[in-house]
C-alpha positions in Angstrom: 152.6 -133.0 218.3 155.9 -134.2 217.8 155.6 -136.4 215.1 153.7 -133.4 213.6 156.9 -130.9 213.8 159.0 -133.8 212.7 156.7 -134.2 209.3 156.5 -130.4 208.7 160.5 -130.2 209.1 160.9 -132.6 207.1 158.3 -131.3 204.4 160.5 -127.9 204.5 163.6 -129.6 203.6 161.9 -131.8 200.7 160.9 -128.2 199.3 164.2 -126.1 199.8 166.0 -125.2 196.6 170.1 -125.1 196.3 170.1 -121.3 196.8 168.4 -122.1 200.4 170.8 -124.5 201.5 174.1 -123.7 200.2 175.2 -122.8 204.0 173.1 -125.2 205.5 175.1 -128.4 203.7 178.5 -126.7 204.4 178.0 -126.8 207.7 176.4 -130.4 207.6 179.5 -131.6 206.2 181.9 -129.7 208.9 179.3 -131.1 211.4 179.7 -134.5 210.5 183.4 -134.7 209.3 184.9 -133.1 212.4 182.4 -131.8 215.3 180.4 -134.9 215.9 183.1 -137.2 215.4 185.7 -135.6 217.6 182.9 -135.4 220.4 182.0 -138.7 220.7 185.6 -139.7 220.8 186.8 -136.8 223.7 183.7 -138.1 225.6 184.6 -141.6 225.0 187.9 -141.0 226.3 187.4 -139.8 229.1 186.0 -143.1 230.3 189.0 -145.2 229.2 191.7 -145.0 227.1 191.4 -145.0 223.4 193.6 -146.2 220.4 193.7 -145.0 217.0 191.0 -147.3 216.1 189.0 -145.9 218.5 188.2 -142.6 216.9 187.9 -144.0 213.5 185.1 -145.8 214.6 183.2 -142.3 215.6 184.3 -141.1 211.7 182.8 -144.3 209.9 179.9 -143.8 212.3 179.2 -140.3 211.5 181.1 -139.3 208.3 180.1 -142.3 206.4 177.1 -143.7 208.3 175.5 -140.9 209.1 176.2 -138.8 206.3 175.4 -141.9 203.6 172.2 -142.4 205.8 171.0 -138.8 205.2 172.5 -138.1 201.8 170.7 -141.1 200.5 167.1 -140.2 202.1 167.8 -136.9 200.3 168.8 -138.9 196.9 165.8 -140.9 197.3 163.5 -138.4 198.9 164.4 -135.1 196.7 166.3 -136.0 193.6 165.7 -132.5 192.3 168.2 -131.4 194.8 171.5 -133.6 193.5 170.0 -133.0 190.0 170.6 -129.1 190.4 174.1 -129.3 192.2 175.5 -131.0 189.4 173.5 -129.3 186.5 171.7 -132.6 185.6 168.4 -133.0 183.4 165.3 -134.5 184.4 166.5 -138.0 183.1 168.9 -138.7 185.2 166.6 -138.8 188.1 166.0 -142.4 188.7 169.8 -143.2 188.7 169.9 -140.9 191.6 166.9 -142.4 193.2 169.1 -145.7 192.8 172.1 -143.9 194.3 170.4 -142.8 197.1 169.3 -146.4 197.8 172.7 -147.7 198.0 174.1 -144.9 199.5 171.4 -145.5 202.7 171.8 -149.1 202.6 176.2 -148.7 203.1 174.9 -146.0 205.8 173.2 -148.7 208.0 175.9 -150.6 207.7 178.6 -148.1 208.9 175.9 -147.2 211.4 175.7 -150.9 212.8 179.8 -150.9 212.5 179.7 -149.3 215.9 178.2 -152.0 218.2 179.6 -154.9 215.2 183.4 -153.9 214.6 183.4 -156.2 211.8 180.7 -153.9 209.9 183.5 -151.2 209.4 186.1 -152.7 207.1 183.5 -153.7 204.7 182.1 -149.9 205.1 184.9 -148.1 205.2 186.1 -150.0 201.3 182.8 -150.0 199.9 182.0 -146.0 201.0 185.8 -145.1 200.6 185.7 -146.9 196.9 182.4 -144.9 196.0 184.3 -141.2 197.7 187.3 -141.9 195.4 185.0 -142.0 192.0 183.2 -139.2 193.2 186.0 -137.2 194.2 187.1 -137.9 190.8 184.0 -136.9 189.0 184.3 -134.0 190.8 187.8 -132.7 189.6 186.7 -133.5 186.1 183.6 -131.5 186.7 185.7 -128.6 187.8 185.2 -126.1 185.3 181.4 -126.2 186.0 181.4 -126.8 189.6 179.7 -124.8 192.3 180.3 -124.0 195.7 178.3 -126.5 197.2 179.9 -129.5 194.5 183.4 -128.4 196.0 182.5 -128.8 199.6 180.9 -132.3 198.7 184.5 -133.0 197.1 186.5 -131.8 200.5 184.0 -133.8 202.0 184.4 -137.3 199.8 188.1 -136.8 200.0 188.0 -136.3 203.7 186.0 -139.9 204.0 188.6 -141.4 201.4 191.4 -140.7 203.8 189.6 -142.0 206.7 188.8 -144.8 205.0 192.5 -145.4 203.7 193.7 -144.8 207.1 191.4 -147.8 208.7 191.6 -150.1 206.0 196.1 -149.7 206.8 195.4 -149.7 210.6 193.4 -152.8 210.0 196.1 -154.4 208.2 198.6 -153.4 210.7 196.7 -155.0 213.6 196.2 -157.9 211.7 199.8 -158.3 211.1 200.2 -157.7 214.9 198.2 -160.5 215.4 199.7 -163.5 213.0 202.9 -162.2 214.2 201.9 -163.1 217.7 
């Protein structure tokens, strides 16, 4: 019964149109940029005490695994959704079946960052590279943007500084370490 609800769920979200979702993906994005993230690292922390690494992990986890994960199924799953947030036409629908592809397959890997610690550099410049195009598509896009194009640009911007912010923490343990 279950796997039935799952299916039907799922079936509804395949079929909703950008009109139906509008609040639903803004509150996705604050789900997964700050709640979820912030969580996992005041839980963690209670059991022992964190560094500044620590809750980055919880932010590649969920604001670029998690989110890649499922904005890629969607990409893949129900083109017709990205292809009416940004105004697009009916060709550009396999590029975003592609997109969605790569944007699942740099999910896993942020997702797998969390038990393998050397998963999250290689995430956080590969998702962090792909969020600084799209944030500047975006801003050139301006003039025709919509409401739910400028919370996916907050979004992108918010993983770009996460990612900037590990990739120099990183560097700075590193340095730590041939110092030593």
């Amino acid at each position: 019964m279950t796997k039935f609800r799952l299916l039907v769920s799922l079936k509804a979200c395949m079929n909703l149109n950008l009109g139906d979702i509008e609040m639903f993906h803004t509150v996705y994005i604050l789900i997964t940029m700050f709640l979820l993230p912030t969580t996992c690292y005041l839980l963690e922390s209670r059991k022992r005490k964190l560094v500044g690494v620590d809750i980055c992990k919880w932010y590649i986890f969920w604001t670029i695994g998690f989110r890649a994960l499922t904005t890629g199924a969607m990409q893949f799953l129900n083109s017709s959704y990205t292809m009416e947030l940004l105004q697009l036409g009916e060709e550009s629908r396999i590029i975003i079946m592609e997109l969605g592809f790569a944007q699942f397959g740099i999910g896993i890997i942020a997702i797998l960052s969390l038990r393998k610690q050397s998963f999250r550099l290689p995430s956080i410049i590969t998702y962090g590279t792909f969020m600084l195009g799209a944030s500047v598509i975006h801003i050139v896009r301006f003039t025709i943007a919509n409401v739910e194009e400028i919370v996916s640009l907050v979004g992108d911007l918010f993983v770009l500084v996460i990612a900037v912010v590990y990739f120099v923490q990183s560097l700075k343990n590193r340095q730590k370490v041939s110092d030593e």
